[in-house]
N, C-alpha and C positions, 0 to 999 in steps of 0.2 A: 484490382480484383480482391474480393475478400476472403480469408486464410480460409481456407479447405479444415474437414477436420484430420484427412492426412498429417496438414501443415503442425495441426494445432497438439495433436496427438503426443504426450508427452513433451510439452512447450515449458520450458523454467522461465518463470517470470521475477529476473530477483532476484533466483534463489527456493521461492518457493513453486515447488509441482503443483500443476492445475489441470482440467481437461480431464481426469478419468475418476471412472465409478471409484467407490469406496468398498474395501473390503472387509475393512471393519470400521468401526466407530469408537475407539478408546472415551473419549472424552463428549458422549451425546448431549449433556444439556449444556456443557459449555459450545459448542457447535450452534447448539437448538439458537444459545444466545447471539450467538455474532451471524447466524443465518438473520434473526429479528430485527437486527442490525443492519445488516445489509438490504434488506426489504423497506426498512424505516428512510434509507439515501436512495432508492430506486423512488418510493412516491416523494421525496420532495424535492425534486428535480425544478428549475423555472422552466417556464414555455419553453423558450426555446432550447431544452436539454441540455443545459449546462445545471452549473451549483453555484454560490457564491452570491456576492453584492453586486451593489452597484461600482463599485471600482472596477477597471480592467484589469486592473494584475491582480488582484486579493479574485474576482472571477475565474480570472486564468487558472491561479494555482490554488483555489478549493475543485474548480473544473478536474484538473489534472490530479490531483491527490484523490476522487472518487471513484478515477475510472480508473486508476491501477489499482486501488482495493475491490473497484467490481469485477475487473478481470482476476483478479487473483482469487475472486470462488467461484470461477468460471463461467462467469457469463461470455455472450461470444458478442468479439469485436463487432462484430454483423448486425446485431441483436437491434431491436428496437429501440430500446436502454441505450446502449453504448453510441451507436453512429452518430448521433445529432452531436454528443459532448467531444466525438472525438473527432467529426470533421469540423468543428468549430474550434482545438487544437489547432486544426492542418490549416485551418485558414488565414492564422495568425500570422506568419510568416514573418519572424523577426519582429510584428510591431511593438514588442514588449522587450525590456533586458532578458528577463528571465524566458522568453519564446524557449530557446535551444533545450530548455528544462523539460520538456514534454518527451525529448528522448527515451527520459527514464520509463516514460510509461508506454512509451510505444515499442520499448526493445524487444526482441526474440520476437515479432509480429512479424510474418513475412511479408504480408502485403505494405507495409513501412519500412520495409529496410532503407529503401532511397532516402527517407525524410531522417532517419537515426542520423545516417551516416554525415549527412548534409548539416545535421544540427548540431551532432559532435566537433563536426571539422569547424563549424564557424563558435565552437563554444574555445575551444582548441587555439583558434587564429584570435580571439579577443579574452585575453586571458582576464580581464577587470571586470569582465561584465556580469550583471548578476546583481544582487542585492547589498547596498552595505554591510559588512560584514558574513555575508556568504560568497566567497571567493568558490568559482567554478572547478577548480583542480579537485578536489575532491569527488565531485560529481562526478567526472569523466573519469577519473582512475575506478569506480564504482564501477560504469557503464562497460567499460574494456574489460572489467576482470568478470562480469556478465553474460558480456554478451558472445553470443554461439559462434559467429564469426566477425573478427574485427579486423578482418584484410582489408577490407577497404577502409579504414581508419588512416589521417595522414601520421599519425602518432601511435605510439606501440606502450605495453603495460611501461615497460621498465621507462620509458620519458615521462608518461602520466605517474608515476613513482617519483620523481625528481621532481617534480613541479609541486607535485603536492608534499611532498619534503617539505622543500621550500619556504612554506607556508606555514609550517611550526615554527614554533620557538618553546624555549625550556618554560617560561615565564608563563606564557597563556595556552600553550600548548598549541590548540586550534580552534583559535581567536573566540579564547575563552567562554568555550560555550561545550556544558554535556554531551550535547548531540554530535556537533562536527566532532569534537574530541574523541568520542565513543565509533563515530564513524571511520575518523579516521587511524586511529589503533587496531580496528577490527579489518580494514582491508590491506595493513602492513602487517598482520599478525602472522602469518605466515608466507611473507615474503622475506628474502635476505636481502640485506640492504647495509651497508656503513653507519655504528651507529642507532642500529635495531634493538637492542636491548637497554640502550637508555629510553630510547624514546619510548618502549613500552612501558617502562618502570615509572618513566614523566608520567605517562598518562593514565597508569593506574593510580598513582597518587594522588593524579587531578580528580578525575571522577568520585575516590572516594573521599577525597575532602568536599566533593559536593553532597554528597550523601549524607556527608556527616553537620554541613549547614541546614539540611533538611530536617533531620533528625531530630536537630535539637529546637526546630520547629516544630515537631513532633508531626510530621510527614513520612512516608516513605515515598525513596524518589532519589532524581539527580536533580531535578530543578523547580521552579513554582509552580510552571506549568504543564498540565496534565500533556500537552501535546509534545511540548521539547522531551520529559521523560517514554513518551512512544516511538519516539526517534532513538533514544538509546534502547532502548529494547530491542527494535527492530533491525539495529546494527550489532547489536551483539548475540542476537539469537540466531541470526542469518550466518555468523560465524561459527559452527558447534564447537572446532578444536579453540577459538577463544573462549565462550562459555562454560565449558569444560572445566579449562586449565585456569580460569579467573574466579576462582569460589568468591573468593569475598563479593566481586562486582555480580555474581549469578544471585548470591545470597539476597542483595537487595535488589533485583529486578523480580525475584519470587515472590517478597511482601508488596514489591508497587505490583504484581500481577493481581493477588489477591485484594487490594485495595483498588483498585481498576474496575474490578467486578462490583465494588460496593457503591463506585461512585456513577454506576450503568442507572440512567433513569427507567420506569418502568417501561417510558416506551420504546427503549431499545438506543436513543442516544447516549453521547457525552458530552460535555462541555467542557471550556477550557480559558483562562486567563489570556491577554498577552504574554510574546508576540503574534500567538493565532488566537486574535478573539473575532477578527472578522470584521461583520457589519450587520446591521438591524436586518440583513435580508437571509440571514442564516448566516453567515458564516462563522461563527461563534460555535457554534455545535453540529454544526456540517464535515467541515474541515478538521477538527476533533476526533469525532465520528467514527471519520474515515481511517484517522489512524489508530486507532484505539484496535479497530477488527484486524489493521493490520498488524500492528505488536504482539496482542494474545496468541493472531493464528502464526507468527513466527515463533514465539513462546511457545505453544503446544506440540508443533511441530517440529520441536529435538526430539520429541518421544514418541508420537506419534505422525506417522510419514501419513498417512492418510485422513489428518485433520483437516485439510482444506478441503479436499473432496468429500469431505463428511458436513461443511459447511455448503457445499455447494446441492449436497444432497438433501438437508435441509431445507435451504433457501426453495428450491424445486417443490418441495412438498406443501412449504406454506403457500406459494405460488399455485400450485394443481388444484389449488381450492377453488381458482377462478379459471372458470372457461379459457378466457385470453392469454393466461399465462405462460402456455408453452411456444406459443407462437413467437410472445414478445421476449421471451427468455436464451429458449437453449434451438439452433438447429440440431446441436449434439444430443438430445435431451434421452436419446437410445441408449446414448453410456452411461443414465443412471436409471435403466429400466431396474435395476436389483432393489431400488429402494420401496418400489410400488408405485411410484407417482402417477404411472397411467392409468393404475383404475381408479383410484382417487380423479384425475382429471376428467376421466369418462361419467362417473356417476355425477361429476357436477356437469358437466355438457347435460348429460340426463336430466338432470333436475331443473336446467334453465328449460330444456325444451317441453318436457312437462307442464313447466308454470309451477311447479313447487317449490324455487327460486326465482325470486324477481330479478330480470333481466338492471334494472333498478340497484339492487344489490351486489353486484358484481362491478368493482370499479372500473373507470377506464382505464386505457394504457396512459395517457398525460396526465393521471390525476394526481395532486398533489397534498 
């Protein structure tokens, strides 16, 4: 059954709040931009509503990195949009290493709780599986310290803490990479633990000696690629008391934010080098894309609590241009009556049945 808006009704996905109107709008043309954005992955979806190439795992996981930035400016699980890519997740069932990774994106969903649990527990029981060089321990200590209820979890934070310990060292920290390393200092940041304050001291050093091999590339940034620096963003911004208390590391996620926004092409993408450059069938600027709208709106959203839903309320309004759009968009589309969308929607209903819009003009739902 799919999530009610009971269900959905103040849903954390992540970390970031989704699901309700917006009261204000701090930040409208930065919003305006990553609604453009989000509308730009909505039409270039393949047939069959997924993202990605022709690989199965590089489809999987540009699949799955779209639909947790579509949910997250609330589009609903139910939605036109989302069900094709997300029961083509659920059908996967283990054929991939990386399968159990869709947890992330289906967490705090209540009609998925069975499949979280099930993917945790088997991410959990194969501790190797995953990607060379992305060990799962991280991910699952993420997922637990997320998600709404983790009783039925076979493993509790503080074991998902020790495993992913584990997995450091002074030397590479966390297997020398910005992202894991940014990820995983940000979800021991405020945990106690044996040990705690080396390893955040490790890892603030790591990060900004990456900073600082960027720099002198004359980048701002942790690393070459535009995608690995959205990963530390989005793990450090998802933290506020790490962003906070980290100036130096806040300081250069400010100039890679405002260099983010220079490297937005007009029409609302990004792109990105390896290790996400994809494949000739988008995934190059697909999978980029997607995290790009998720960095900024975890960015703006230390200061403004109502930027996602300011993005959602956006995406709604470029959407109520076309007849089709609310159908294929929001059941909720009531809790963003405050922005206008409905007369905006109605006068273009009007205008198709008139004939003073070509039926013609108004894209389909599958178009790409």
């Amino acid at each position: 059954m799919a999530p009610s808006s009971a269900d959905v009704s103040g849903l954390r996905h992540f970390g970031l709040a989704t699901w309700t109107a917006p009261r204000s709008i701090g930040f409208r043309d930065e919003a305006g931009r990553l609604g453009k954005a989000a509308l730009w992955l909505m039409d270039h979806r393949l047939p069959d509503g997924t993202w990605g190439g022709l690989d199965p795992q590089e489809r999987f996981d540009t699949t799955l990195q779209v639909a947790q930035t579509l949910l997250m400016t609330g589009i609903a699980a139910d939605s036109e949009i989302l069900a094709p890519a997300l029961n083509y997740l659920l059908a996967q069932e283990q054929k991939l290493p990386i399968t159990f990774w869709r947890a992330g994106t289906l967490l705090n969903i209540p009609a998925y709780t069975e499949t979280v649990i099930r993917d945790l527990t088997f991410g959990w029981q194969e501790p190797r599986l995953g990607i060379i060089g992305y060990p799962p321990a991280l991910f699952l200590l993420k997922c637990v310290q997320f998600m709404q209820d983790p009783s039925g979890l076979p493993f509790t934070l503080d074991q998902a803490l020790r495993r992913a310990r584990g997995d450091w060292t002074e030397a590479r920290c966390w297997e020398d990479r910005a992202s894991l390393t940014s990820l995983g200092m940000t979800l021991v940041y405020d945990l106690d633990f044996p040990g705690r304050d080396s390893v955040l001291t490790r890892c603030r050093e790591f990060l900004l000696q990456c900073a600082a091999r960027e720099a002198a590339s004359e980048r701002h940034g942790f690393a070459k690629s535009l995608a690995e620096d959205c990963y530390v963003i989005i793990n450090v911004c998802e933290t506020p008391t790490a962003f906070e208390a980290e100036r130096d590391i806040a300081a250069i996620i400010e100039d890679r934010v405002d260099a983010l926004w220079d490297e937005q092409t007009e029409d609302g993408f990004w792109s990105s080098q390896p290790p996400f450059e994809g494949t000739a069938s988008g995934g190059g600027i697909i999978h980029p894309t997607a995290l790009a709208v998720r960095a900024l709106a975890s960015y703006y959203s230390l200061t403004d609590p109502d930027f996602v839903s300011a993005i959602a309320a956006n995406l709604l309004e470029r959407c109520a241009m076309e007849a089709w759009s609310r159908r294929r968009l929001y059941p909720l589309a009531d809790e963003l009556a405050s922005v206008g969308a409905e007369d905006t929607a109605d006068v273009t209903a009007n205008d198709v049945a008139a004939g003073t819009v070509g039926v013609d003009e108004v894209p389909p739902v599958g178009s790409a």
